[in-house]
DRENDO-1510 file (C-alpha; in Angstrom, 1 decimal, always signed):
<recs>
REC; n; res; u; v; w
REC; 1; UNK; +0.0; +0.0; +0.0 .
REC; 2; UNK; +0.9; +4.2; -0.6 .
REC; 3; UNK; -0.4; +6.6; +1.6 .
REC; 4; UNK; +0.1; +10.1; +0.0 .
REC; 5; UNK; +0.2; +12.6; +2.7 .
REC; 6; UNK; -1.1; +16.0; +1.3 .
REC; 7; UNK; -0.5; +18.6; +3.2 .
REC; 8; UNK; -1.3; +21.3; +1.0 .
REC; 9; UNK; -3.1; +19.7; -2.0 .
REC; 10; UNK; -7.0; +19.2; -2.2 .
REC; 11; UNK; -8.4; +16.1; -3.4 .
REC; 12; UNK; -9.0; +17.4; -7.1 .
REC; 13; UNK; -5.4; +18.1; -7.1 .
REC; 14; UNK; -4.3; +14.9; -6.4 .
REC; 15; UNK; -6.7; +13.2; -8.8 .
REC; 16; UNK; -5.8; +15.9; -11.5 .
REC; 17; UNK; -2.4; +15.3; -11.4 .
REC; 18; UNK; -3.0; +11.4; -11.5 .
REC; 19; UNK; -5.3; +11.2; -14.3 .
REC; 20; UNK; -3.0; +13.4; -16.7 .
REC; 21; UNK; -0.1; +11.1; -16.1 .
REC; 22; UNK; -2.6; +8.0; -17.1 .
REC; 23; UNK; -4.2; +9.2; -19.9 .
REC; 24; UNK; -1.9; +11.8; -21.5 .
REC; 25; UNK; +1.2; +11.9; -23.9 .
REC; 26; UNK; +4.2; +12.4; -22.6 .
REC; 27; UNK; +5.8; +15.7; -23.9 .
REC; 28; UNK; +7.3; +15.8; -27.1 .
REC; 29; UNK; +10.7; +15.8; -28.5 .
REC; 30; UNK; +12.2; +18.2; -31.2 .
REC; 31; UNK; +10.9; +16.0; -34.2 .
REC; 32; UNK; +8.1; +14.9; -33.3 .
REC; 33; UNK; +7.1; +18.9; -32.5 .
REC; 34; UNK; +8.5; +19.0; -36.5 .
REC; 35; UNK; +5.9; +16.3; -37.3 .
REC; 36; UNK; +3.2; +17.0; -34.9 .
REC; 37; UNK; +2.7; +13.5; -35.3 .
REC; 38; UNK; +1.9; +13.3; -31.1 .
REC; 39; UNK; +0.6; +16.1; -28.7 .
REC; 40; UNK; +1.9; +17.0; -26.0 .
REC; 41; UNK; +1.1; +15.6; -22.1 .
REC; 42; UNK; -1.9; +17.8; -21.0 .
REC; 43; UNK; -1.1; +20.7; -17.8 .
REC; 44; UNK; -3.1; +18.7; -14.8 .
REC; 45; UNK; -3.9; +22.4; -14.0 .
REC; 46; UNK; -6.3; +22.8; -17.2 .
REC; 47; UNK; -8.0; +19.6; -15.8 .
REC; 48; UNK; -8.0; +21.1; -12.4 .
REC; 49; UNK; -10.0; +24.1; -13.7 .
REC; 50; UNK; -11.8; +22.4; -16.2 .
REC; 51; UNK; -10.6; +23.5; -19.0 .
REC; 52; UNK; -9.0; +20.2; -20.3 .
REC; 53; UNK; -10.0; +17.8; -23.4 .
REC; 54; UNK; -9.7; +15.2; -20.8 .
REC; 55; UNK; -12.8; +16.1; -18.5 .
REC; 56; UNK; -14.5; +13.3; -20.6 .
REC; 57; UNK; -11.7; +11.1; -19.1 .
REC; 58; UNK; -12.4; +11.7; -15.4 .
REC; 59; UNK; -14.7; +9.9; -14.5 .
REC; 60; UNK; -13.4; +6.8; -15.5 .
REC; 61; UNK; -10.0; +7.9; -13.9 .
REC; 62; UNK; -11.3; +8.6; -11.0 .
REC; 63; UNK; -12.5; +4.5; -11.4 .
REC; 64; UNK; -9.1; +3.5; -11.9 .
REC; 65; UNK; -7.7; +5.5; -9.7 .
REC; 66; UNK; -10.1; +3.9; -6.8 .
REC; 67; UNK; -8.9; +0.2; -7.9 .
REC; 68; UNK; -4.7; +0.8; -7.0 .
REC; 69; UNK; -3.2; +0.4; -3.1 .
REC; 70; UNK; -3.0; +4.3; -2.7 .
REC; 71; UNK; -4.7; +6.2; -0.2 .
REC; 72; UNK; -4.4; +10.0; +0.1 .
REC; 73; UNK; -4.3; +11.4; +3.8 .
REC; 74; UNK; -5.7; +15.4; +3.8 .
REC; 75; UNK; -3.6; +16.4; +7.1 .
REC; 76; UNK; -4.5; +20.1; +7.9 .
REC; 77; UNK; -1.1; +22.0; +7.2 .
REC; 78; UNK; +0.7; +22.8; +10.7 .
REC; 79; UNK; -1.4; +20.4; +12.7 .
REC; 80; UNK; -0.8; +17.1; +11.0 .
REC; 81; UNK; +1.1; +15.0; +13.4 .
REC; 82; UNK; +3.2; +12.0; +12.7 .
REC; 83; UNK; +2.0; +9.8; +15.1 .
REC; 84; UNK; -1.3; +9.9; +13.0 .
REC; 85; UNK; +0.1; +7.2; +10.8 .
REC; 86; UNK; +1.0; +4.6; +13.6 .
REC; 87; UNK; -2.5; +2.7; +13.7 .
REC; 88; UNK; -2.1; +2.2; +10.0 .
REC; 89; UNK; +1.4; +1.2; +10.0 .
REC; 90; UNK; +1.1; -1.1; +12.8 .
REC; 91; UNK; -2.1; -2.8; +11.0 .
REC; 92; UNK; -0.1; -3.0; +7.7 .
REC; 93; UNK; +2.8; -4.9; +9.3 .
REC; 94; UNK; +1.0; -7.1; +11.2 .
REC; 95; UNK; -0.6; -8.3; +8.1 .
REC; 96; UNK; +2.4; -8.7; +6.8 .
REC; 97; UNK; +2.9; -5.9; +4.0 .
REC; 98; UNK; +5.7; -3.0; +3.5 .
REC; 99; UNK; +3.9; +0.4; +2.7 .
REC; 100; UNK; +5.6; +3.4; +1.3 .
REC; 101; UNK; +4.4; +6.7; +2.8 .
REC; 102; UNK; +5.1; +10.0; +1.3 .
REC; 103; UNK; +4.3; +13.1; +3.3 .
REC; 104; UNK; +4.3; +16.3; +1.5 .
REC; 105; UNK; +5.8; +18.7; +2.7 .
REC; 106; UNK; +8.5; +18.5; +5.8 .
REC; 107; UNK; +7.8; +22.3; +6.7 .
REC; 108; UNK; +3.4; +21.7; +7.1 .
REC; 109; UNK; +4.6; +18.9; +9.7 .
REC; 110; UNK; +2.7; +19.9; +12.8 .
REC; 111; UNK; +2.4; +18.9; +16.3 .
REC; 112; UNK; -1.0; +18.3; +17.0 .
REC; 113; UNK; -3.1; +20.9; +18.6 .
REC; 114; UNK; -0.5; +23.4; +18.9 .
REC; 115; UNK; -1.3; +24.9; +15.4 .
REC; 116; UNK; +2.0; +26.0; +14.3 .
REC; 117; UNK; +3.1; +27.4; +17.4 .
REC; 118; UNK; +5.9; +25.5; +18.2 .
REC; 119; UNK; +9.1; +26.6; +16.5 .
REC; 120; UNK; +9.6; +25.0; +13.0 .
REC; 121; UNK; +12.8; +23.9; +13.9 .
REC; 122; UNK; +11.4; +22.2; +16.8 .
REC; 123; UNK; +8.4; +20.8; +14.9 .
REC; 124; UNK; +11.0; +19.9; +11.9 .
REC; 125; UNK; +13.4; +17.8; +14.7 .
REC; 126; UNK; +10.4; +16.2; +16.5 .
REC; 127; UNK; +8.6; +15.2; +13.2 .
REC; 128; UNK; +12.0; +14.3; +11.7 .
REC; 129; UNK; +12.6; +11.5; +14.5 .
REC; 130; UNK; +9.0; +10.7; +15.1 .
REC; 131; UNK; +8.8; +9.5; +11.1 .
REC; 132; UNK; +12.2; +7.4; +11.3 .
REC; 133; UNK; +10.7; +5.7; +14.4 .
REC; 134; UNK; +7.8; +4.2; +13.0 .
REC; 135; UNK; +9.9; +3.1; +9.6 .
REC; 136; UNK; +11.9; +1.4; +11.7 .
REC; 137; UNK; +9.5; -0.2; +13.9 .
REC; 138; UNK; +7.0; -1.0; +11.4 .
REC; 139; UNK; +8.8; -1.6; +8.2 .
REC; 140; UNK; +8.0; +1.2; +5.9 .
REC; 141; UNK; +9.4; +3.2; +3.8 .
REC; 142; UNK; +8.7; +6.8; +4.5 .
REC; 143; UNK; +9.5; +9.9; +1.9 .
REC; 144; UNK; +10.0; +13.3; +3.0 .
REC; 145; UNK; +9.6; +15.7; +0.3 .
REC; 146; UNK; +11.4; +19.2; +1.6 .
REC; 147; UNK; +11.7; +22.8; -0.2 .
REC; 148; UNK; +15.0; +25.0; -0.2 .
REC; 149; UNK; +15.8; +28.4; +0.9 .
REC; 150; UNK; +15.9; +31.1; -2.0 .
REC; 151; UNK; +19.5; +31.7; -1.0 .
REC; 152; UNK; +20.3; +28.0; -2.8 .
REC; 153; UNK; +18.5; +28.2; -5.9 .
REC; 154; UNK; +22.0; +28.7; -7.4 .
REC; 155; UNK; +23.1; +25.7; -6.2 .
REC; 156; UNK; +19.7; +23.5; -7.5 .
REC; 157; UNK; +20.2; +25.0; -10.8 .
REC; 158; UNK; +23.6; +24.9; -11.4 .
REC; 159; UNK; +24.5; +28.6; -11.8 .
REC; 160; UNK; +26.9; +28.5; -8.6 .
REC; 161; UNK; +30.4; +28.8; -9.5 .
REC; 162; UNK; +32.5; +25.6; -8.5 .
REC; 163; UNK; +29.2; +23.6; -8.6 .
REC; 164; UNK; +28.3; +21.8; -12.1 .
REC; 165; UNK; +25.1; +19.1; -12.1 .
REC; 166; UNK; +25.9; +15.9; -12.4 .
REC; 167; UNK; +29.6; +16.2; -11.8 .
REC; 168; UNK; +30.2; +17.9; -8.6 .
REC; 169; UNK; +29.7; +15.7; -6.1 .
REC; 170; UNK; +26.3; +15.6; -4.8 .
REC; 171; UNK; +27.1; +15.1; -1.2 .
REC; 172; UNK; +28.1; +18.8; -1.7 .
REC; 173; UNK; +24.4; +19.8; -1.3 .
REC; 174; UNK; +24.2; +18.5; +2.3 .
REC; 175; UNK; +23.0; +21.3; +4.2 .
REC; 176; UNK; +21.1; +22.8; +1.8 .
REC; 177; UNK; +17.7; +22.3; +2.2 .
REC; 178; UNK; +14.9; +24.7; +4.8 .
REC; 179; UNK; +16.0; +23.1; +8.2 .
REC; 180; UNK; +17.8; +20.8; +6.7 .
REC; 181; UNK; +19.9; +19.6; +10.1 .
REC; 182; UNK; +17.6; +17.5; +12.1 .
REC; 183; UNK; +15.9; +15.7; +8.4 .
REC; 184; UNK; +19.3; +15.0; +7.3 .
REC; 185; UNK; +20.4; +13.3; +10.5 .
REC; 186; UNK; +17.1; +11.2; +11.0 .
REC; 187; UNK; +17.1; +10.4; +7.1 .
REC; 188; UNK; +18.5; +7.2; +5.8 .
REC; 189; UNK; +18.8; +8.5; +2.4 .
REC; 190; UNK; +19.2; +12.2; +1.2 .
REC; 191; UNK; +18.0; +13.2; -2.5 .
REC; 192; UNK; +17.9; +16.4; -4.2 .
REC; 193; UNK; +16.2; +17.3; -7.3 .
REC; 194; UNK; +18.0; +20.0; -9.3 .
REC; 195; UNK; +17.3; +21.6; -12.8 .
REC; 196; UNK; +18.8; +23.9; -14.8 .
REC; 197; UNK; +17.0; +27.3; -15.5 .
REC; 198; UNK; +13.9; +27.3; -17.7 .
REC; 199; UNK; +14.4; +29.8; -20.3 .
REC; 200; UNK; +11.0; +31.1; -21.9 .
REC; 201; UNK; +10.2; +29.8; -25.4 .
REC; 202; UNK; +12.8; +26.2; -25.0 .
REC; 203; UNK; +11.9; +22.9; -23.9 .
REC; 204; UNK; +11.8; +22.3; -20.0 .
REC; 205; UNK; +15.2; +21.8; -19.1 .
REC; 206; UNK; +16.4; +18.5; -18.0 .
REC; 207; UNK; +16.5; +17.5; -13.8 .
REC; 208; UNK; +19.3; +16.0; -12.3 .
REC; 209; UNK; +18.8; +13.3; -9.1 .
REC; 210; UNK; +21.7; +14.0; -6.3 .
REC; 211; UNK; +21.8; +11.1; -3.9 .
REC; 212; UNK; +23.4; +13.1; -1.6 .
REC; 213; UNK; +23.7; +11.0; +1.9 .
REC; 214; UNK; +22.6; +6.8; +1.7 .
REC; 215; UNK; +23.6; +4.9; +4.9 .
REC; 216; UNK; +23.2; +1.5; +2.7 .
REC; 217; UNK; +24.2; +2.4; -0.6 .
REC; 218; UNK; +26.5; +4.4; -2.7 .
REC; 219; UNK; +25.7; +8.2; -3.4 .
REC; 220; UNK; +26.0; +9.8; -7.3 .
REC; 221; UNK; +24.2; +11.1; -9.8 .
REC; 222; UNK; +21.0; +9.7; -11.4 .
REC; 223; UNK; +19.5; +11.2; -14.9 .
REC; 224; UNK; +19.3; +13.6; -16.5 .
REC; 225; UNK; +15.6; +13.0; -16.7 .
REC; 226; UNK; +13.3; +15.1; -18.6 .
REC; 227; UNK; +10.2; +16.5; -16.3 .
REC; 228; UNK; +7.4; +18.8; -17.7 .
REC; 229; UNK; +5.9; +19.6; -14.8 .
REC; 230; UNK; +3.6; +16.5; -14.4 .
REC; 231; UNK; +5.9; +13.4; -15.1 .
REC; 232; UNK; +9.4; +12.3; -16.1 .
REC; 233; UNK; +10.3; +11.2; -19.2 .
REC; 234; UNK; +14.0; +9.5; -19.6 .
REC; 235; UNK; +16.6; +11.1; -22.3 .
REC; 236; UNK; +18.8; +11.1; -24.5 .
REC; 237; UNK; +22.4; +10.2; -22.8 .
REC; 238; UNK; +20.7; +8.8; -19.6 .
REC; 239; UNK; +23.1; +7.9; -16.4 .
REC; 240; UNK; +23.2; +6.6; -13.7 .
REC; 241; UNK; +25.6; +7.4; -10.8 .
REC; 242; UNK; +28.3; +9.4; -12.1 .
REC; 243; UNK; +30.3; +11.6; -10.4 .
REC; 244; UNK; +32.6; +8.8; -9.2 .
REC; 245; UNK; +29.9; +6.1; -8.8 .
REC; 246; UNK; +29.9; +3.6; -11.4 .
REC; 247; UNK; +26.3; +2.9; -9.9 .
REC; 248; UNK; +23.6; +3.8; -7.7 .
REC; 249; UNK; +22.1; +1.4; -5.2 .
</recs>
């Protein structure tokens, strides 16, 4: 089973996003723009608003959607604690299964009825430790998706000088995401997405994996990977840990 824990998507959102990446193309390349011989992968935002071609396809999305082992937790943003997900983990490993959790994002972690007044670096730290805890006592796998100050976006798009993606090594990011020193303790596995700078009127640029900490496996570079905003596409010249990795476990 996936639990998807959204802390600042609605429910449309989440099926919006879903149903473009099932029944749309993925972007096209250079010649196949030439040929227009496929379209291109539709914004999940039109079919948020409904303004898509695919509102015919919702419904039965929706269908699908209902029929695969994911489950979407709403947790209001700044009150969602942890310790919310232990009944469910505890069922899910006495019975025997492995779930994979995603909670989105680190920084709408809460602490129950405090609403947000705890300090964030206290919430971050307590919510940090709290999630390792129960993937280690109930064997899950739990994902942490985290944002980065403004005063890094050099680094995550490769304009710093010294720092080139998917060469530098990535364990050179270490540090830099928004309270990143209690996540990056409690983590097993650090990974940062960086692409270069979108410049208006050229194909999305490509986005470069950093494995930047992994307590059981060897850290490098994955991709690049195409993304267009809804879903990745692999590309021309793809790697896999470089940067002194011959490979990424």
């Amino acid at each position: 089973p996936v639990y998807y824990v959204a802390l600042e998507s609605d429910r449309m959102e989440m099926v919006s996003r879903l149903t473009v990446l099932e029944y749309s193309e993925p972007p096209l390349t250079e010649v196949r723009r030439a040929a227009q011989t496929h379209r291109t992968r539709e914004n999940w935002s039109d079919l948020y608003h409904g303004k898509s071609e695919l509102m015919p396809e919702l419904e039965k999305g929706t269908r699908a959607l209902r029929t695969l082992p994911l489950s979407f937790i709403f947790g209001e943003p700044l009150r969602w604690n942890p310790e919310e997900l232990r009944e469910l983990l505890r069922a899910d490993h006495k019975a025997g299964k492995q779930p994979l959790v995603v909670v989105d994002f680190l920084q709408l972690i809460g602490s129950g009825e405090t609403q947000g007044r705890v300090d964030i670096r206290e919430r971050i730290s307590a919510g940090s430790y709290q999630l390792r805890s129960l993937a280690r006592k109930y064997n899950a796998a739990i994902l942490v998706l985290s944002a980065t100050p403004r005063k890094n976006y050099d680094l995550f798009d490769g304009t710093r000088s010294g720092f080139n993606l998917g060469t530098t090594p990535p364990e050179k990011l270490q540090g830099s995401g928004k309270e990143s020193g209690e996540i990056e303790y409690a983590a097993a596995t650090v990974i940062a997405l960086c692409r270069e700078q979108w410049e208006e009127g050229k194909d999305p640029p490509p986005v470069h994996v950093g494995v930047v900490k992994a307590r059981a496996g060897m850290r490098g570079w994955i991709g690049p990977l195409g993304f267009d905003g809804t879903g990745f596409t692999k590309r021309p010249g793809n790697k896999q840990g470089s940067g002194g990795n011959d490979e990424v476990r």
